[in-house]
C-alpha positions, 0 to 999 in steps of 0.5 A: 408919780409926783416930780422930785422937788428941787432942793431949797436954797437954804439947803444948798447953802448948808450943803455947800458948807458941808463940803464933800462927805463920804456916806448920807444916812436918811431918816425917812420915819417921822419920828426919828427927829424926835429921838434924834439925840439917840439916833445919832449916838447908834450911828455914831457907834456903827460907823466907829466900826468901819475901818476909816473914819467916816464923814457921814451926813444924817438927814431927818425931818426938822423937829423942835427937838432936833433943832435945840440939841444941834443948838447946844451942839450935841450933835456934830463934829468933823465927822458926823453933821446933821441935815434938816430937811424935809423929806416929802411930805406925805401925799395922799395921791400917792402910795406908801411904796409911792412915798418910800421911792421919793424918798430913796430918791431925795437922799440920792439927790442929796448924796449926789450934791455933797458927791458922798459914795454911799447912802444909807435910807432907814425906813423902819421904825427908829426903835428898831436901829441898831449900830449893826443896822448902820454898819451892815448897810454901809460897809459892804459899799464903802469898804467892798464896793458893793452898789446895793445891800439889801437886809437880812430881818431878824425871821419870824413865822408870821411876819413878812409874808407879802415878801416870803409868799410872793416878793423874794421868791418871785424875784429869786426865780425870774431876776435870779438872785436870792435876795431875802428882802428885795423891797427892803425898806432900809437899804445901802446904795452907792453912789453909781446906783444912786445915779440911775436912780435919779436918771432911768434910762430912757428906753426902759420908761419907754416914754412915759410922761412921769417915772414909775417906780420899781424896786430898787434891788430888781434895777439893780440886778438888771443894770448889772450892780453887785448887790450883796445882803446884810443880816441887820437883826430885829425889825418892828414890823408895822401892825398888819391892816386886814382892813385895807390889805387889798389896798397894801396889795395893789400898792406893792404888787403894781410896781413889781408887775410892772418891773416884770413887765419892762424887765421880761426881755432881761428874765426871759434868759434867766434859767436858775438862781444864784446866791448874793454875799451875806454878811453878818452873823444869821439869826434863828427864828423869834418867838412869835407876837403874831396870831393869825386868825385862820378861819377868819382868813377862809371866810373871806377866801370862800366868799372871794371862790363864791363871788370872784368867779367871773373876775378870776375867769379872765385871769385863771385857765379853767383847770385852776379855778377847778383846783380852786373849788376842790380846795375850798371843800376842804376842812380848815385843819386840811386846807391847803393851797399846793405850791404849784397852785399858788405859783401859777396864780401869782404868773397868772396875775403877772401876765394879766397885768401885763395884758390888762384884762381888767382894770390893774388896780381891780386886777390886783385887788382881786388877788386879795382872797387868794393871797388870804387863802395861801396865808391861811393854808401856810398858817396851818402848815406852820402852827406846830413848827419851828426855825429850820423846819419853817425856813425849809418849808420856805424854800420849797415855795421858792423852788417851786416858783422857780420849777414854774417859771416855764409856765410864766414864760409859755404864757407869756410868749403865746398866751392865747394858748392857754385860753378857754 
């Protein structure tokens, strides 16, 4: 991992005029700059729906654009200023989940020069934001004194599924909080939280040269934050890239399996779930824009059964990989990968990991035709239904992750056991 940049000292002098402010938005898109005129007007409307006026610092990439509306000056006044620096660039050595957590961190470097209580990272798409985006992310921190909000997505049915087939119900079951969307993107944090961020505590890094990055909602959980959630409404999703999905996979599965590494002493005493507040009005399902190309997802899924035995020997006891040539028999219109199945995989995965069977980046790349199966088995499940049906058919999946989470816990603590 990359060392945080020192703040430039063209940016210290412009932070020092600033002063003290309350909340720092950044903008980590690379296109937001470009539309920065219009940004800044949807935060301006959400922030006029907080209670007491708020003096808001919004950081963005520099850009021709931006520099010759704050020449005219469309942009500021007493309460809202414009921050031009740059975010870290990106870095082929790194991530995007990498990336992301640099810039979670820069903000908070910069949050904590100008002494805000909150800050605001927006990393989807700028098309996405709304005035509901700014004030569901910043009111329950400023106004509530929450640590972390996390965001509550407009559903759908066939997007996010990394999130809904592993991230929230793996997190829900072992941290034990029922956040929707733990990895964000776009979160709230304060102040406090910021701090811990930017200074991990030494015995949890354990000694290591560089700092890892975690997901921010599970420090926030084990460090104790109040951590509530805020339905914000549409996210434009990234197209997904079937390509590279093994690269996506390694890429947000490390940082969490090694959270649940560091964090098993924390987890291990975890024995059920609790709701977080929610704020904001829910939203029903939304009519779908994605496809998803079942039996093209089965061919890579059979040729992973055909090809990956060896490999999935070192990480499956015998009774699953014998689950697994049974499903892959089946018909693509019967094709079904059972919960409790897939969530053994996914503890399997976790405790090899930790155990470094193989390789971790081969490791993780290797749950890729099975993370593939499971997409296509939820995919035939859930062609012919709809919202409440699809929520609770979601919710059975994180029932059954935490009904696992005795098995994770046996291998963990003696997994010899379970050995051929």
């Amino acid at each position: 991992m990359a060392k945080l940049s020192t703040i430039p000292e063209q940016t210290r002098q412009q932070l020092e005029q600033i002063g003290t402010v309350d909340l720092v938005i950044g903008l980590v898109d690379e296109k937001a700059s470009a539309n920065i005129v219009a940004i800044a007007g949807i935060i301006r409307q959400g922030l006029e729906r907080l209670s007491k006026s708020t003096r808001t610092v919004i950081m963005h990439r520099n850009s021709d654009s931006a520099a010759a509306a704050l020449s005219q000056g469309e942009l500021e006044d007493d309460s809202l200023r414009l921050l031009s620096y740059s975010l870290p660039a990106p870095d082929p050595s790194l991530t995007v989940m990498q990336s992301t957590f640099n810039a979670y961190r820069t903000v908070g470097e910069i949050s904590q020069d100008l002494s805000s209580r909150a800050c605001v990272v927006l990393a989807s798409s700028p098309a996405s934001l709304t005035p509901e985006w700014i004030y569901g992310l910043a009111q329950p921190i400023l106004e509530r004194d929450y640590d972390l909000v996390t965001p509550c997505y407009l559903p759908h049915k066939f997007e996010g599924l990394l999130n809904n087939a592993i991230l929230c119900p793996l997190i829900r079951a072992l941290y034990g909080k029922q956040i929707q969307n733990p990895l964000g993107p776009d979160l709230g944090f304060s102040a406090r939280l910021s701090q811990d961020i930017l200074h991990p505590d030494p015995a949890r890094v354990r000694g290591a040269s560089t700092y890892q990055p975690l997901l921010i909602g599970t420090e926030a959980i084990v460090r104790g934050h109040r951590v509530c959630q805020a339905h914000l409404g549409m996210r434009i999703y990234p197209p997904i890239d079937w390509k590279n999905l093994d690269s996506i996979l390694a890429a947000v599965l490390d940082p969490l399996f090694l959270g649940v590494e560091r964090d098993a002493p924390f987890w291990q005493h975890i024995r059920s779930s609790e709701g977080v507040a929610t704020y904001g009005a829910p939203f029903p399902f939304a009519e779908e824009s994605v496809t998803v190309d079942v039996r093209r997802l089965l061919e890579l899924f059979k040729l992973g059964v055909r090809n990956l035995q060896d490999i999935w020997g070192l990480v499956l006891p015998p009774a699953a990989l014998l689950e697994l040539r049974k499903v892959d028999r089946l018909s693509p219109e019967q094709f079904r990968i059972p919960d409790e199945l897939w969530v053994r995989i996914v503890y399997d995965f976790a405790l090899a990991y930790r155990l470094r069977t193989i390789g971790r980046d081969h490791l993780l790349r290797a749950l890729t035709p099975l993370y593939l199966g499971w997409v296509a088995s939820y995919a035939v499940e859930v062609e012919p239904i709809n919202g409440a049906a699809v929520q609770r058919r979601l919710e059975r999946l994180d029932a059954a992750y935490e009904t696992g989470k005795p098995y994770l816990v046996s291998r963990w603590r003696w997994p010899d056991r379970f050995n051929p």
